[in-house]
N, C-alpha and C positions, 0 to 999 in steps of 0.2 A: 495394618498400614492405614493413615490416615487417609482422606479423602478428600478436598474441598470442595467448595459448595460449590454447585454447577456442574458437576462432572467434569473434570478437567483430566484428560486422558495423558498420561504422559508416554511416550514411548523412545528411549533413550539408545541413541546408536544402531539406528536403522542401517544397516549398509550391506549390498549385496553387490558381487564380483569383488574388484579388486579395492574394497570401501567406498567405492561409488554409491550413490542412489539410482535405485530403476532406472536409469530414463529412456522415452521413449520419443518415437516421435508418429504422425500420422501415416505419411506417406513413405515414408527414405528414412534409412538407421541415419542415426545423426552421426557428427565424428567423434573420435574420443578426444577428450580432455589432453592435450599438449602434458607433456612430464611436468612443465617449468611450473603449472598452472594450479590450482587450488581445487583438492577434492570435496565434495559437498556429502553431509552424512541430515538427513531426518532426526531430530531432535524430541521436537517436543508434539503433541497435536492436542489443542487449546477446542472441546467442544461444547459448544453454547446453544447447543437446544434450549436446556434446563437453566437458564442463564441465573438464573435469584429460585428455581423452586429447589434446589436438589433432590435428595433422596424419597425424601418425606410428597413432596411434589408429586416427583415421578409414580409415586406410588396410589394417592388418588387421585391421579388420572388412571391408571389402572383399574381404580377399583369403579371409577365413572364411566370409565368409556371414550373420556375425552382426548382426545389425542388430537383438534383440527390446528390447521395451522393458525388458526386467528388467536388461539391460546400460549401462540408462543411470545416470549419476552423478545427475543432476537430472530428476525426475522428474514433480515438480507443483510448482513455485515460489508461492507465497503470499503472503508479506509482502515489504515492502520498508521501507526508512528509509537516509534520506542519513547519513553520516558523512564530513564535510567534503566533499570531491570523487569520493567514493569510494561505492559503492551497498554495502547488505548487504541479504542475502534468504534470505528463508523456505523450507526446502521441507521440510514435514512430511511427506510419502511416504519421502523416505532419509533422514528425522533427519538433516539437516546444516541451516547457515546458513551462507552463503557471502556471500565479500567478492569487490564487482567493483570492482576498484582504477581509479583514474584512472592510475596509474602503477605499476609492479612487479608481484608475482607473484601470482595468483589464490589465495587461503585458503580451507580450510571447515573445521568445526568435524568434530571428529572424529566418529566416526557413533554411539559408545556415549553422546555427552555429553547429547544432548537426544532423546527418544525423538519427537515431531511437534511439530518446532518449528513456531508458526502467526507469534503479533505481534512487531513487534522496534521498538524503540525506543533510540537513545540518548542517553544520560544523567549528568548529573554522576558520578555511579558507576560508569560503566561501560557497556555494552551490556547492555538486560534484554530478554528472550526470553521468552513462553508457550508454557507446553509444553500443547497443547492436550487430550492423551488422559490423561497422569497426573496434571495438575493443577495444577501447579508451574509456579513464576517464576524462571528463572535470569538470574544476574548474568555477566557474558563480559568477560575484559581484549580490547584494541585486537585480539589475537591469535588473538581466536575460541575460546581455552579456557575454559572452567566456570571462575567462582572461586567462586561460590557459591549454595546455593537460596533464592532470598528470602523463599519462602513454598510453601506446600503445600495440600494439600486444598482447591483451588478448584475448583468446578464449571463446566469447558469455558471457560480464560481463553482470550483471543482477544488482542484488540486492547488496545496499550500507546501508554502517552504520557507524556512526562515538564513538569514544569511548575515554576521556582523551587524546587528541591530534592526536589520530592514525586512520586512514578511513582503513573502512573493506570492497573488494569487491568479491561477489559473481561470482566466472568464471566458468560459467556454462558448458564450452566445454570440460573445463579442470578437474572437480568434484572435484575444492578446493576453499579454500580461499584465499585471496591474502590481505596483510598486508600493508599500508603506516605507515610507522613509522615518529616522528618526526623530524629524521633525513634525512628525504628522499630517506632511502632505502625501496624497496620490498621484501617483506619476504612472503613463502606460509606455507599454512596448510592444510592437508587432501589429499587426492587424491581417486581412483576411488574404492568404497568395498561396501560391508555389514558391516563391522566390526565396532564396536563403534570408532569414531573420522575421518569414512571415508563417499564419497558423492557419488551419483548416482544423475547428474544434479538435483547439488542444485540449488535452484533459489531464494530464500527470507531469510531475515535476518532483525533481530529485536537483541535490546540492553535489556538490565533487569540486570541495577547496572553495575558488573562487569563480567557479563556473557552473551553469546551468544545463541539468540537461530534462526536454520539454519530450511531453509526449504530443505530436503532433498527427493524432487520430488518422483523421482520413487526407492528410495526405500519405499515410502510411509509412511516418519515417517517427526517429525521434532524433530534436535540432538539441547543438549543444551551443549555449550563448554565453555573452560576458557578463558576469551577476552584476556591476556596477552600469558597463557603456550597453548592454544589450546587443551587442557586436557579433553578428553568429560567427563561428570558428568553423562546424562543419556539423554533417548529417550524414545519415543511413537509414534503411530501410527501402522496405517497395510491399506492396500487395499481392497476395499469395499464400497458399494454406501447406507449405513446406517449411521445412524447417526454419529457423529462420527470417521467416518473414512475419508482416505483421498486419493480418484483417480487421484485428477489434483488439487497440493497444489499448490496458486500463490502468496499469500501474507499473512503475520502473525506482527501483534503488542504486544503490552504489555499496558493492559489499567492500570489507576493511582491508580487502586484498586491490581495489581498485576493479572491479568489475559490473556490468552494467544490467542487473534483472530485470529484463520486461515478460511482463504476463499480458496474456492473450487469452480473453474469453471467447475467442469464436474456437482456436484451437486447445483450451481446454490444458494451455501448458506455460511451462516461463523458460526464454531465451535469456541463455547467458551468453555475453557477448564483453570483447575487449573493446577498449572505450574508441580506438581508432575502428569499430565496425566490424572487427572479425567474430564469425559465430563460431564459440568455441561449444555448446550443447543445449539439447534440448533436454527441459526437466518434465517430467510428469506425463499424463494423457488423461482422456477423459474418465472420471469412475470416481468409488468413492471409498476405495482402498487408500490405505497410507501411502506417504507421495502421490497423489491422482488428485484432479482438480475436476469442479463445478462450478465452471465460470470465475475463474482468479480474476483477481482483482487488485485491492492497494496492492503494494509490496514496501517493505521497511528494513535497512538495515544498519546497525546501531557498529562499535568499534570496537566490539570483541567477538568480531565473527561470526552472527548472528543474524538471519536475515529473515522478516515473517512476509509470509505470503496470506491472506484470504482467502478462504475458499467459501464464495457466497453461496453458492445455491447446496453446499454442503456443511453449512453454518459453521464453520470452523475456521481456524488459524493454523496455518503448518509452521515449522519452526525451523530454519535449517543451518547448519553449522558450518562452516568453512574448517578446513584441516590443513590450516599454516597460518602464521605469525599476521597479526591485522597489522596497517598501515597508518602512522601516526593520523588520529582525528582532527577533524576542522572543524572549527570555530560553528558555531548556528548562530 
């Protein structure tokens, strides 16, 4: 059997009880999964210690001794975003973004090009990147090179999202959003509250049609707005290490069933939740067995059932599948 470079582990139909995934939760068993509602199975696990050495690699370091972390290519993985069948991801520790190919050879961006790449999103234009420490929005061809910086002077962008021609970035210094319109002006939204349509270091952002839904950090909710008027519609969450809630929110998707993944690095797990607020389960715990997390992070998910999670301080990507029909895609 073949192997590609980097160790790329796969592990195909994970499913334990009734085709469920593990899931666990801290404190209190979660509930089960509603009949009506979509089972979730472990798919693939993308590991990136050995990001560009593989086999040959891994072998002298064996024979040197060297195994310290400063030797690794991928360091702290962050964001994630589908591109077609193909993963790209974040790692702001070595300034690269790398593509995990469904087929051919492993890419990353070269290490001068983005100094801590965090959000990535793609986009009618191209691939857009936050560069989280100098403040800047870069544009990327298919190739993972720079074409261009789309903006500057943001305060700690984060989290990206594209929506009908316009990219949405999350500035997390500033507790708004920040708008590219097709015309290439900036336009903001929100600023620093409690109050419905405001942010308290947002950091993640997901698409659902023609509505936004934000991660809104430490107020401990995630707001859902109108991608055009900025209009909030409505919110959930609270603070709290049960199920269900949310201490340290870092990433949130919309899987092709219409469901809402946030992952939680303090609890080491990702809440799936219906989009009006109801917790339908908890995935994972902390560890670094398959399904277990080390600080989750992005989350991504594409329109054939697919959703990837991060697992940063376990350098990997988990992979996970929905078992029912996805839901016509939207537009980016």
């Amino acid at each position: 059997m073949k192997r590609s470079t980097g160790r790329l582990t796969i592990r195909l139909a994970v499913t334990l009880g009734a085709g469920l995934l593990a899931f666990h939760a801290a404190h209190a068993e979660p509930p089960s999964w509603p009949a009506e509602n979509p089972r979730v199975r472990l798919e693939r696990v993308f590991e990136l210690d050995d990001w560009q050495s593989g086999r040959g690699g891994r072998m002298l370091r064996w024979l040197t001794g060297e195994e310290s972390s400063r030797r690794r290519v991928v360091r702290r993985p962050y964001g994630v975003a589908w591109d077609g069948k193909d993963l790209l991801v974040t790692d702001p520790d070595s300034g690269r973004v790398l593509r995990l190919p469904h087929r051919g050879r492993r890419r990353s961006t070269r290490p001068d090009a983005i100094e801590s790449p965090l959000g990535v999103a793609v986009c009618r234009r191209g691939i857009v990147v936050t560069d989280s420490t100098t403040g800047r929005v870069a544009l990327l061809d298919a190739k993972l090179r720079r074409v261009a910086w789309l903006a500057e002077g943001f305060e700690r962008p984060t989290g990206v999202a594209c929506h009908d021609g316009q990219i949405y970035v999350v500035e997390t210094g500033a507790h708004r959003l920040r708008i590219l319109g097709p015309d290439g002006e900036w336009r903001s939204l929100g600023g620093r509250g409690e109050a419905a349509g405001s942010f308290n270091f947002p950091t993640a952002i997901t698409l659902d049609g023609d509505e936004l839904w934000v991660g809104d950090a430490l107020n401990f909710r995630v707001q859902r707005v109108a991608a055009d008027s900025g209009e909030a519609l409505t919110a959930f969450g609270e603070l709290g290490d049960a199920p269900g809630e949310m201490p340290r929110l870092k990433g949130l998707a919309i899987d092709a069933a219409g469901h809402l993944w946030i992952s939680d690095a303090h609890l080491d797990r990702v809440g799936l939740f219906a989009t009006d607020g109801t917790f339908l389960m908890s995935l994972g715990r902390s560890g670094s067995a398959p399904g277990e997390f080390l600080f989750p992070a992005g989350v991504a998910a594409d329109g054939e059932g697919r959703v990837a999670v991060v697992d940063s301080y376990n350098r990997r990507v988990q992979v996970f599948r929905l078992l029912e029909p996805a839901k016509p895609a939207t537009k980016r």
